[in-house]
Structure formats: C-alpha cells, structure tokens
C-alpha positions as CSV (number, residue, x, y, z in Angstrom):
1,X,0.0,0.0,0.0
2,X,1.2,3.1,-0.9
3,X,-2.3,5.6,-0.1
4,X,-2.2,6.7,3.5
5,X,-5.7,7.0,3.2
6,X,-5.7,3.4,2.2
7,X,-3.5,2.6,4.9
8,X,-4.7,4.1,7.7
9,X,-8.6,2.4,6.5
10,X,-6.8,-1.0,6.5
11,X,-4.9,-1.0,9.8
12,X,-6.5,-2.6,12.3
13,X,-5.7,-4.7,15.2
14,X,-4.4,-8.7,15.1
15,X,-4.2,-10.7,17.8
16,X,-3.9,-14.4,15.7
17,X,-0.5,-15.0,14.2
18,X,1.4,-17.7,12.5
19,X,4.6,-18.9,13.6
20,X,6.4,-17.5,10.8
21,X,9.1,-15.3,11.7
22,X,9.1,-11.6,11.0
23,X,12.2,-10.9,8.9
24,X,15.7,-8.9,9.6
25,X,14.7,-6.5,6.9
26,X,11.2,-5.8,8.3
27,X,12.6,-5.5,11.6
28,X,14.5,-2.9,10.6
29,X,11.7,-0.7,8.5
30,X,9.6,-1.5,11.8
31,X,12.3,0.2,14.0
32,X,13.3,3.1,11.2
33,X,10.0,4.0,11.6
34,X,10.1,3.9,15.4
35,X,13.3,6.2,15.1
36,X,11.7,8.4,12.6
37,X,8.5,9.6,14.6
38,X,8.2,13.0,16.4
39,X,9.4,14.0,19.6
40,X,8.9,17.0,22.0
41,X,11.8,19.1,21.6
42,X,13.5,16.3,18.9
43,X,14.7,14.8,22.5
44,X,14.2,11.3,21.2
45,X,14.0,9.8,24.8
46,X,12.6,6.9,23.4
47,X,13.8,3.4,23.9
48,X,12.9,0.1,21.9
49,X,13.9,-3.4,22.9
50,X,13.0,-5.8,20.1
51,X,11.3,-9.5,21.5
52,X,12.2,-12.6,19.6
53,X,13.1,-15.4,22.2
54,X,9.8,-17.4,22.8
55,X,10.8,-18.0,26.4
56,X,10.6,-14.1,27.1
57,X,7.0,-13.5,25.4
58,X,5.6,-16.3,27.3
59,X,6.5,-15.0,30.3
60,X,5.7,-10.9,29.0
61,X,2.4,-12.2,27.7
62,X,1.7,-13.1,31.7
63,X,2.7,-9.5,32.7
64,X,-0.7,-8.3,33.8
65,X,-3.9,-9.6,34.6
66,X,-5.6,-9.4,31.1
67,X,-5.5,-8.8,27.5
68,X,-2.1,-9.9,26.6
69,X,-2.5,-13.4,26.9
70,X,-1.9,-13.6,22.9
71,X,1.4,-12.2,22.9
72,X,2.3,-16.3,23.4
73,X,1.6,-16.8,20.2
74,X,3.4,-13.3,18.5
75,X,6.5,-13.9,16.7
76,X,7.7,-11.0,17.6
77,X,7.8,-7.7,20.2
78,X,8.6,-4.2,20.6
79,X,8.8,-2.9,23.7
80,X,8.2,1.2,23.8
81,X,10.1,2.4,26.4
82,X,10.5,6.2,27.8
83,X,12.7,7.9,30.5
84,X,10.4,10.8,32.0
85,X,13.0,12.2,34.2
86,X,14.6,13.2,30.6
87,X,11.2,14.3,29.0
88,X,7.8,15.1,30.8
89,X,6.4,14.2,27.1
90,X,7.3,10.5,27.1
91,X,4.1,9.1,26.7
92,X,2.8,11.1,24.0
93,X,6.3,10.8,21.9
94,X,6.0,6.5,22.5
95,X,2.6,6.6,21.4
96,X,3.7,8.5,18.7
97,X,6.2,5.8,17.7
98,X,4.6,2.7,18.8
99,X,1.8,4.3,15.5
100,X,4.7,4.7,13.6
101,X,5.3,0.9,14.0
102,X,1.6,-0.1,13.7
103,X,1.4,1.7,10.3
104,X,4.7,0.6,9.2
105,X,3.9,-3.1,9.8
106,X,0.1,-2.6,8.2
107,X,2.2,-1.4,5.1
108,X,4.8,-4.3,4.9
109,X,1.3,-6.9,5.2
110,X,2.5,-7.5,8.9
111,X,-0.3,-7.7,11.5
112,X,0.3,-5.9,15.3
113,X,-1.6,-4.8,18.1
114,X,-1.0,-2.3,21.2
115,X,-0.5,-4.1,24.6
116,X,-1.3,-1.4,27.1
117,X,1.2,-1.6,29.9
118,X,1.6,1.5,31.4
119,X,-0.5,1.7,34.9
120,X,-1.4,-1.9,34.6
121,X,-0.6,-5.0,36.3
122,X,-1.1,-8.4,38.2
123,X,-4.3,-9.1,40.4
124,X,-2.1,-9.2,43.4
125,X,-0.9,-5.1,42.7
126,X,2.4,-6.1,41.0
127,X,2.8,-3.6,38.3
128,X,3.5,-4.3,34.5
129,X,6.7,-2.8,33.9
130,X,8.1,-4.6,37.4
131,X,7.5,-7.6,35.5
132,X,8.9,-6.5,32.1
133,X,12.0,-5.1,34.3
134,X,12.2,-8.4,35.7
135,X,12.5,-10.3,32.1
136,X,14.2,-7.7,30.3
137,X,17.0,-6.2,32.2
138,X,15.0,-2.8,32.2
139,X,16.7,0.0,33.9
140,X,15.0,1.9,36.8
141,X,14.9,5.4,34.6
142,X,13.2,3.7,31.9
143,X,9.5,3.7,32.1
144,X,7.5,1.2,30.0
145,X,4.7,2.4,28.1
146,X,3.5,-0.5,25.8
147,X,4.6,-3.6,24.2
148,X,3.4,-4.3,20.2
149,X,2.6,-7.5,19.2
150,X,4.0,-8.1,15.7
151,X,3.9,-10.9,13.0
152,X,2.1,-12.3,9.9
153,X,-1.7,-12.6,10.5
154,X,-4.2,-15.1,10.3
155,X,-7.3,-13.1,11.5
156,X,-9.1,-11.5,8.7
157,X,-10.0,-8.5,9.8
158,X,-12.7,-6.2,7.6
159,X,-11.3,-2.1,6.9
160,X,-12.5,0.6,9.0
161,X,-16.1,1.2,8.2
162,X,-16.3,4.9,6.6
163,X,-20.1,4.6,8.0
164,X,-19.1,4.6,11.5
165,X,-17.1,7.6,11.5
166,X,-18.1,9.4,14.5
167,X,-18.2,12.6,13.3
168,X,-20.3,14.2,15.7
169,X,-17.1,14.0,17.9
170,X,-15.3,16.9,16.0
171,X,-16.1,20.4,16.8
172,X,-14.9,23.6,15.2
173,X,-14.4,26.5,16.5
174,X,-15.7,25.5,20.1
175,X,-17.1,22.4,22.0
C-alpha cells in the first residue's frame, strides 16, 4: 500500500499469528520507523527493545492480569520504552512511535496490536513494567509504556467502516 488514506482504513488490530518469523529486513523498516517519529523538543528519549526469544514473550504475555495473553503466540515484540525524568512528554512521543510501527507493519502486510502496559498490572498489585523489568533487564529510569505485538496474521480483519465515522465527535471553532 502506498495511499495513506488506504492505509490508515486497513490497519486494524491482530491478535492471531502464524509462527512465521518476522524478517531482519522488516525488523529494521519497523524500528526506522520507530526512530523516525516526532518527539517533544527532537529529544528522542525513546527506547525500543526488540522481543524474539519465545521464552521471554511467554513470560511478557503473563505481565498483567488481562489482555495480553496472545502475545504467546506473536513472533515478535517491541517494547516502547521512555525515561520521564529526561522528557515530561514520554508518553505522547511512545505513542507516537509505537503508530509509527503499527502503520509501518500494516504497510509491509505485517499484523500488530497495542499491549497497554503502562498503569497496569497483576491481580495481586504487581505492576507491568516490574514484570517487564524483571524479564528484560530494564533499567530503573526507563519507564514502560507498551509492548506491540507483531507478526504475519491469520485473522481477517474487515477495513474501518467509513459509515461509523463518529463525526459528531469533532467540533470547530468550540465544543
């Protein structure tokens, strides 16, 4: 795909994926576009660590109580990391590159979806990213936002339905 219109219509979430392996070279568009994404004050205080071993996304995919249980089966993870003592706009500028890395993999045909992380946890109060830390080797100044699931799909998954547009949300001028 080469529309962004097209692109952006198609892109939805996969949580399904087959065992194939994401490649080297996909990998690297995935994180160029990571690297590429805006940042408050072009700080770049973003970090990535790139998920491979099975071993490790079994045990990431038990990091909080729900919705992450298919990362088992994922190929592949990126793991969106920020350091807010460096920048108070971490969150926003991950976000902004963990889309980067959604619509990157869409274009390549790759499938992904947004683990929510941050401020979650275990049932017993263990938090997420004490979890990730654990597995990971995480530093203490790093702060984990999200991890993306990425691989080749085998969910069909219908484009965003133009119907359903919600634009009664948008306002101009005022609310």
């Amino acid at each position: 795909m080469t529309d962004f219109k097209q692109l952006i219509q198609q892109r939805r979430s996969h949580r399904k994926f087959s065992s194939e392996e994401v490649s080297g070279e996909d990998i690297q568009l995935l994180l160029r576009a990571a690297l590429m994404s805006p940042t408050s004050k072009g700080q770049r205080a973003w970090h990535f660590i790139v998920v491979d071993d099975r071993i490790d996304l079994e045990k990431m995919a038990d990091a909080k109580a729900a919705g992450s249980q298919f990362l088992k089966d994922a190929p592949l993870a990126i793991v969106v990391l920020g350091e807010s003592g460096v920048n108070d706009c971490w969150i926003e500028d991950g976000a902004l590159a963990a889309m980067s890395i959604q619509y990157q993999a869409e274009e390549l045909g790759l499938g992904s979806c947004w683990i929510q992380m941050r401020n979650r946890g275990l049932t017993d109060g263990t938090a997420a990213s004490t979890v990730l830390r654990g597995i990971l080797n995480i530093p203490e100044t790093m702060d984990v936002l999200c991890v993306l699931a990425i691989g080749h799909y085998t969910d069909a998954r219908k484009p965003q339905d133009e119907d359903k547009l919600k634009w009664e949300n948008v306002h101009v001028d005022k609310f």
